[in-house]
C-alpha positions as CSV (number, residue, x, y, z in Angstrom):
1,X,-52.9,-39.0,52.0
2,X,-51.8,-39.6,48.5
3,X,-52.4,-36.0,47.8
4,X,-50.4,-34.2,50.3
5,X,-47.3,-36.7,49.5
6,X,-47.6,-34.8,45.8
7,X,-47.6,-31.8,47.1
8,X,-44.7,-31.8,49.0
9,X,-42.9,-33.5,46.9
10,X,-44.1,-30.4,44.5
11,X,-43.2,-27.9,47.1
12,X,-39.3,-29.5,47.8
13,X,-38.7,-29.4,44.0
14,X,-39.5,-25.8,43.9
15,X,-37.4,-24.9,46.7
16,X,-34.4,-26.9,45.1
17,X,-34.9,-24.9,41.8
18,X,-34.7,-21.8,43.5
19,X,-31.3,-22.6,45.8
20,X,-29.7,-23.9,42.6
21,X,-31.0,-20.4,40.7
22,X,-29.6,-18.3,43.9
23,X,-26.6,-20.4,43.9
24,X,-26.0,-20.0,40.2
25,X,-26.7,-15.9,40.3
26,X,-24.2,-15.6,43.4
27,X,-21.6,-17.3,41.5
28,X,-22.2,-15.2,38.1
29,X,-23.6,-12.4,39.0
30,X,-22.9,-11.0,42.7
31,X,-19.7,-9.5,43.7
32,X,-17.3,-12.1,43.0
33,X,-18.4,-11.9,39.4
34,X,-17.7,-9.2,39.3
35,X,-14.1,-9.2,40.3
36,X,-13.8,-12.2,37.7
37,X,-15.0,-10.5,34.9
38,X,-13.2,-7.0,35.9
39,X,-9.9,-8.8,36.2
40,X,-10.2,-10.1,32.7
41,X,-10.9,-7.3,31.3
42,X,-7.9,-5.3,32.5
43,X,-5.3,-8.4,32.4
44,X,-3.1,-6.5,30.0
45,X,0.3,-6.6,31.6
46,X,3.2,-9.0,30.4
47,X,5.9,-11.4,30.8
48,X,9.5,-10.5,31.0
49,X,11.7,-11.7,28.1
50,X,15.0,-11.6,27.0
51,X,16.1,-9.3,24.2
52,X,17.8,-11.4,21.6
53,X,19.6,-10.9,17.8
54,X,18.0,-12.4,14.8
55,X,17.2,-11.6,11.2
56,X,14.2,-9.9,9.9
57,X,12.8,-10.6,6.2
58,X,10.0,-8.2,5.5
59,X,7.8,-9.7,2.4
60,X,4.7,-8.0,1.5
61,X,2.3,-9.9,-0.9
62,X,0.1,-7.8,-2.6
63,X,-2.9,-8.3,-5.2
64,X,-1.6,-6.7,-9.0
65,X,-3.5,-6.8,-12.2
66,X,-1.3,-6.8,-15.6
67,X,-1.8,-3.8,-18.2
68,X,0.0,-2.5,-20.8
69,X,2.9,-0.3,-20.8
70,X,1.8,2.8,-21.5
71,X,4.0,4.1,-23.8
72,X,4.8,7.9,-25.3
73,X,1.9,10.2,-27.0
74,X,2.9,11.5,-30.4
75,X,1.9,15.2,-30.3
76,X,1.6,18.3,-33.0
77,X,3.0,21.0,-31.1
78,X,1.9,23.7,-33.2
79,X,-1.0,22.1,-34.6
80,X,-1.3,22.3,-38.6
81,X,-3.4,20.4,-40.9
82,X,-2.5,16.8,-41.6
83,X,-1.1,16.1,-45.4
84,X,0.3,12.7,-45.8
85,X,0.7,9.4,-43.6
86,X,3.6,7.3,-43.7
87,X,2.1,4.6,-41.5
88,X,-1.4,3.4,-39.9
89,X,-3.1,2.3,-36.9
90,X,-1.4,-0.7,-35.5
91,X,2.1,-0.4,-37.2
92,X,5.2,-0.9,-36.1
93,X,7.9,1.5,-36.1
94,X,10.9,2.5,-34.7
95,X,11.9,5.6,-32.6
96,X,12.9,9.0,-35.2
97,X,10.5,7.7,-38.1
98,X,8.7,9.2,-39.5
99,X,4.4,8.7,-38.7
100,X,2.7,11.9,-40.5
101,X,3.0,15.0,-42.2
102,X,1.3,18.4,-41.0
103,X,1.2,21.7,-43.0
104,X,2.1,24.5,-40.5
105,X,2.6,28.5,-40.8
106,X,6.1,28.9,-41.9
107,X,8.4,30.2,-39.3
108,X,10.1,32.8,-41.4
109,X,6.7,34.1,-42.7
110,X,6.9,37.1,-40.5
111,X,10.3,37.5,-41.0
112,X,10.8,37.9,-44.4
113,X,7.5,39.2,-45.9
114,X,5.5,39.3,-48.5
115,X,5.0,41.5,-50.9
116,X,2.9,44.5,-50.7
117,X,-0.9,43.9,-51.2
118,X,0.0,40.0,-50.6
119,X,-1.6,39.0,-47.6
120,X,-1.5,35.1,-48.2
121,X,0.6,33.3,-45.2
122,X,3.3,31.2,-45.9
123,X,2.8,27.4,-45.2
124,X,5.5,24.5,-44.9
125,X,5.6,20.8,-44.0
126,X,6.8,19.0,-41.3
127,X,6.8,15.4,-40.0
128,X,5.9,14.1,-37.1
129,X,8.2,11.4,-35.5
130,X,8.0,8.2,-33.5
131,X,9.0,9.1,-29.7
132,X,9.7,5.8,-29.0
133,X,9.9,2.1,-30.7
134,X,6.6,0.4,-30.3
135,X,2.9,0.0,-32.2
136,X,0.9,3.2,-33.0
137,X,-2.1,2.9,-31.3
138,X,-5.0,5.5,-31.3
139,X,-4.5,7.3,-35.1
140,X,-7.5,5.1,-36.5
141,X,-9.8,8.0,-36.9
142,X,-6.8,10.5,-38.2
143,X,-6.9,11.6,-42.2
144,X,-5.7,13.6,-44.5
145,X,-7.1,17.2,-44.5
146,X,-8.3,16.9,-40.5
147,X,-7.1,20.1,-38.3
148,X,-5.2,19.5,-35.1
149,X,-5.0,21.7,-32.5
150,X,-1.5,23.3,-31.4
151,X,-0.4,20.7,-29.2
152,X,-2.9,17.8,-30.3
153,X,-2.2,14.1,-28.7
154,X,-2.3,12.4,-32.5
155,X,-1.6,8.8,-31.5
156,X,0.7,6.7,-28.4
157,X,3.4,4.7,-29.6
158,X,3.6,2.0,-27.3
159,X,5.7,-1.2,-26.6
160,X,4.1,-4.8,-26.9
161,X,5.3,-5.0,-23.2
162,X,3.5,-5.2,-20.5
163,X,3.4,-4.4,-16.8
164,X,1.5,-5.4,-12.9
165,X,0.5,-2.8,-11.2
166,X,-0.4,-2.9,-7.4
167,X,-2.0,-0.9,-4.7
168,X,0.3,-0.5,-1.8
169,X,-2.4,0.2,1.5
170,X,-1.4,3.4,3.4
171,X,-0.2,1.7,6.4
172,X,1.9,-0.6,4.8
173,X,3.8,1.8,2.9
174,X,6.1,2.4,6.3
175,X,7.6,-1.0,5.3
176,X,9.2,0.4,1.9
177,X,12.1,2.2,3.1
178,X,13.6,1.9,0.0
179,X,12.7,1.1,-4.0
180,X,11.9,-2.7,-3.9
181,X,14.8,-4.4,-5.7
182,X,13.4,-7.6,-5.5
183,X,10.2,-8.3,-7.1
184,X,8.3,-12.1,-7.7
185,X,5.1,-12.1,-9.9
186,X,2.5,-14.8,-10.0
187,X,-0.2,-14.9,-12.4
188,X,-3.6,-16.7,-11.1
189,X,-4.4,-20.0,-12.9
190,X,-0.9,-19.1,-15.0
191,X,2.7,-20.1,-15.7
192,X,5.3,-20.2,-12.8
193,X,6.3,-17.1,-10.8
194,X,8.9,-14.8,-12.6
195,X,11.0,-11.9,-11.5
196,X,9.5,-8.6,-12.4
197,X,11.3,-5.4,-12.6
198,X,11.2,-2.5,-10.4
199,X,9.7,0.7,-12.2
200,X,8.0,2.8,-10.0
201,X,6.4,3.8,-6.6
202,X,3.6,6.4,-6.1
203,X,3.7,7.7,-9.3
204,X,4.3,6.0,-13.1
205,X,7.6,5.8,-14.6
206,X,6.8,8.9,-17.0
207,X,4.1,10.7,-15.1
208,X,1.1,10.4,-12.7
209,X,-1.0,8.0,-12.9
210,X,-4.2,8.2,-14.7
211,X,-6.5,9.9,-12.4
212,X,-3.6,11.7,-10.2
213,X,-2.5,15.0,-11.2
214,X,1.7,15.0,-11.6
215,X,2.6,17.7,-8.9
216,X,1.1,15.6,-6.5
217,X,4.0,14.4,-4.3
218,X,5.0,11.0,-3.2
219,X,2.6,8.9,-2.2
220,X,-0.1,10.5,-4.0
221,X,-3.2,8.7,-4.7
222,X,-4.5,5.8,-6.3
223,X,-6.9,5.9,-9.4
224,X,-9.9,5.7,-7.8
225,X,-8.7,8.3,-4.7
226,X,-8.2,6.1,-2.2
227,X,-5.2,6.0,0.2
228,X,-1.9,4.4,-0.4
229,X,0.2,4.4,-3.6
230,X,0.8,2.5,-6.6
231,X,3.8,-0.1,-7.0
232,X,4.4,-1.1,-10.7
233,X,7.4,-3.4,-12.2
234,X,7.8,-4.3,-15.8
235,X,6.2,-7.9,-16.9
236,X,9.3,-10.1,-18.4
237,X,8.7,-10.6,-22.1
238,X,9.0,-14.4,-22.0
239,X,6.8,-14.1,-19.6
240,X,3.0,-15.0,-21.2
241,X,0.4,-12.4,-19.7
242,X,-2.7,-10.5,-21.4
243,X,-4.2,-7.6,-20.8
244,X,-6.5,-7.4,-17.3
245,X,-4.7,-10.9,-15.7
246,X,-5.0,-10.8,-12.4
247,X,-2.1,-12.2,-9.9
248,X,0.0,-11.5,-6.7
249,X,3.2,-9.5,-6.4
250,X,5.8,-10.6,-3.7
251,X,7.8,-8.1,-2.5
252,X,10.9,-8.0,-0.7
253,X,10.9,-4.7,1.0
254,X,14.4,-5.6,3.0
255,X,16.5,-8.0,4.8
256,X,18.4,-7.2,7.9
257,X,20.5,-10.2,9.5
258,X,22.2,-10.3,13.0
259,X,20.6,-7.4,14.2
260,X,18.4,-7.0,18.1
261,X,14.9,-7.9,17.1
262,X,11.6,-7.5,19.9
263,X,8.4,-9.2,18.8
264,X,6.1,-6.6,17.3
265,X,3.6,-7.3,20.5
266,X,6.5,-6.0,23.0
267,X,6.7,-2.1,21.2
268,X,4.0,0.2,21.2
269,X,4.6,1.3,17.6
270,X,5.8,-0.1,14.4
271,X,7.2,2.5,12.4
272,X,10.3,4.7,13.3
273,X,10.0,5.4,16.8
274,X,8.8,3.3,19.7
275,X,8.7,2.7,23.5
276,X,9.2,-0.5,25.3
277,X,9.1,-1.3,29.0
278,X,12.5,-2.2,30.2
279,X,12.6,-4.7,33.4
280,X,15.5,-4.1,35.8
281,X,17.5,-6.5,37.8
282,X,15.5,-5.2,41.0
283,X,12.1,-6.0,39.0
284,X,11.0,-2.4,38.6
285,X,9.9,-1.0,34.9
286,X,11.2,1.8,33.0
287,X,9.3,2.9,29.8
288,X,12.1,3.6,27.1
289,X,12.0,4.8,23.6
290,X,13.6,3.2,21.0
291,X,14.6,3.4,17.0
292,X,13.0,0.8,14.6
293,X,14.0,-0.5,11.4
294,X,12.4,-3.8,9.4
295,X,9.5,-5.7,10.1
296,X,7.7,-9.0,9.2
297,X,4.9,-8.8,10.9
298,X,6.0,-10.6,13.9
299,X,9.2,-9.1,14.7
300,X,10.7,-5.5,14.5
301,X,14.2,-4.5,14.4
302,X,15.6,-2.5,17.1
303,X,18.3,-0.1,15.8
304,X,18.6,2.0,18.6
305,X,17.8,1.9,22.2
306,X,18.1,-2.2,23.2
307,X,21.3,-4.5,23.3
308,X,20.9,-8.0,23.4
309,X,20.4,-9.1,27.4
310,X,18.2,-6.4,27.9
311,X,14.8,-7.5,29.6
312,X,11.5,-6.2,28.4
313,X,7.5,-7.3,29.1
314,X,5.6,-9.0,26.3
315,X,3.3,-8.2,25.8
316,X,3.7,-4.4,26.6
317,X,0.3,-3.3,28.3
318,X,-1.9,-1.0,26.6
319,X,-1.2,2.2,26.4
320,X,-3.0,4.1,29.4
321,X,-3.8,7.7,27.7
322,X,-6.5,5.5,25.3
323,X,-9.3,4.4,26.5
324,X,-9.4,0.6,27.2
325,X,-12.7,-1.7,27.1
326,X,-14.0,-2.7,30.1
327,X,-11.9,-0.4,32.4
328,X,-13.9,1.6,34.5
329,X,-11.5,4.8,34.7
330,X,-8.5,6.4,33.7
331,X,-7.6,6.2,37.6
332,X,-8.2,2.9,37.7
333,X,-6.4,1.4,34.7
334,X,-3.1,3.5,35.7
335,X,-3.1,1.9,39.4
336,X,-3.5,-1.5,37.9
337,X,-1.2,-1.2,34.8
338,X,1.5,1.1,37.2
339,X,0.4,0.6,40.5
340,X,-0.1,4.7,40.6
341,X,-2.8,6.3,41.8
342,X,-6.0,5.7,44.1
């Protein structure tokens, strides 16, 4: 008797595991899962909001390392042979004095002559001068009696100054309208943040950067080829920094106050040019392209195209000629973002 009571108390368990199973699977897994999940995955429309003014700071925060400035190359331009130096490796000078001497073929050689049977050119000395005030650097291995080619890079004569430089990502460069004007610089595990001069964008301030040829046009490249350009502003000289520091540069690419300003999830588009979806009084939707100016991330300026009142959705829903995740058609995601279709 004992053994028939286990075994139907064996066979009502089973049953029970299976109902809850079938119970479980209809709920998850049949047709009204499906519906769940399918409505989730194209729940892209938004809410209607009011189009309002405001002010828009854009601040973009950038990593920079510190180098030094480069400074001018002091060149032979017609070669020569080197004959006297005024100064060394490591000296400081100002700009016009003299650095070296070179022994060059005379100019009026060929003009004046020499006598018959005298075929020995004429020589003459020149000096070389500093292009700029700062230290020589790179004439260490330069002596008396060594040959430089015509137009030979002799030494750089650079300024104990120093500058960050900063890689500005491709996308982000749509955010500098203009030349940055106002500039912070903070050096990790160093002394407060300082204001640091504007010098250049895309390109340095006397040339390409190394690694970029200098007809390549605004933004160019960066030194190791990648996208986007390269910000650079002029370390303060109170301003304690070594070569290779590494720190953040904050920059303030504009400031726009009192102006019509949509949150950046209510445009499709960031840069420029736009398009919003416009609610009317009678609740239908008009897709409408509009002008835009600053951003900050979270909100755009609207310079053309809204007024304050205006009525838009935010979020705007996704753009129906891309392909959208979980939607099972193009058909089907225009009936159910514009009721079209079907």
């Amino acid at each position: 008797m004992k053994k028939w009571i286990i075994i139907g108390a064996a066979v009502t368990l089973v049953l029970g595991l299976v109902g809850s199973g079938y119970f479980l699977l209809s709920s998850f897994g049949g047709s009204g899962g499906e519906e769940f999940l399918g409505e989730a995955a194209v729940d892209v429309g938004g809410a209607p909001i009011d189009v309002e003014l405001g002010t828009v700071s854009s601040l973009l925060v950038l990593d920079a390392t510190v180098r030094p400035e480069p400074g001018k190359a002091l060149k032979a331009p017609r070669g020569g042979t080197v004959t006297h130096l005024w100064l060394n490796d490591g000296d400081a000078v100002e700009q016009g004095a003299p650095i070296l001497n070179v022994r060059v073929p005379a100019d009026t050689a060929a003009a004046t002559g020499e006598e018959d049977g005298d075929d020995a050119p004429a020589f003459t000395e020149v000096s070389l001068y500093a292009p700029a005030d700062g230290t020589i650097k790179g004439m260490g291995e330069v002596q008396v009696g060594d040959v430089l080619e015509p137009g030979a890079a002799v030494a750089t004569v650079a300024p104990d100054r120093f500058r960050a430089v900063a890689t500005v990502p491709a996308n982000d460069l749509y955010r500098l309208y203009d030349d940055p004007d106002d500039i912070m610089l903070k050096i990790d595990k160093g002394p407060p943040a300082a204001a640091c001069a504007f010098i250049s964008l895309g390109s340095a301030e006397d040339g390409a950067p190394a690694g970029q040829d200098e007809e390549d046009e605004f933004p160019g490249g960066t030194e190791d080829g990648g996208g986007g350009a390269e910000l650079s502003c002029r370390v303060p000289t109170d301003l304690q920094v070594f070569d290779g520091v590494r720190g953040q540069m904050s920059v303030s690419t504009g400031e726009a106050e009192d102006v019509v300003v949509i949150p950046v999830t209510a445009v499709r588009g960031t840069s420029e040019e736009g398009e919003v979806l416009v609610v009317a009084e009678d609740g239908t939707e008009e897709p409408r392209e509009v002008s835009l100016g600053l951003s900050d991330g979270q909100l755009v300026e609207v310079t053309d195209g809204l007024e304050a009142g205006d009525t838009i959705l935010d979020p705007v829903p996704l753009d129906p000629r891309f392909d959208v995740p979980g939607a099972e058609s193009q058909e089907d995601l225009d009936e159910e973002l514009y009721g079209i279709g079907g």
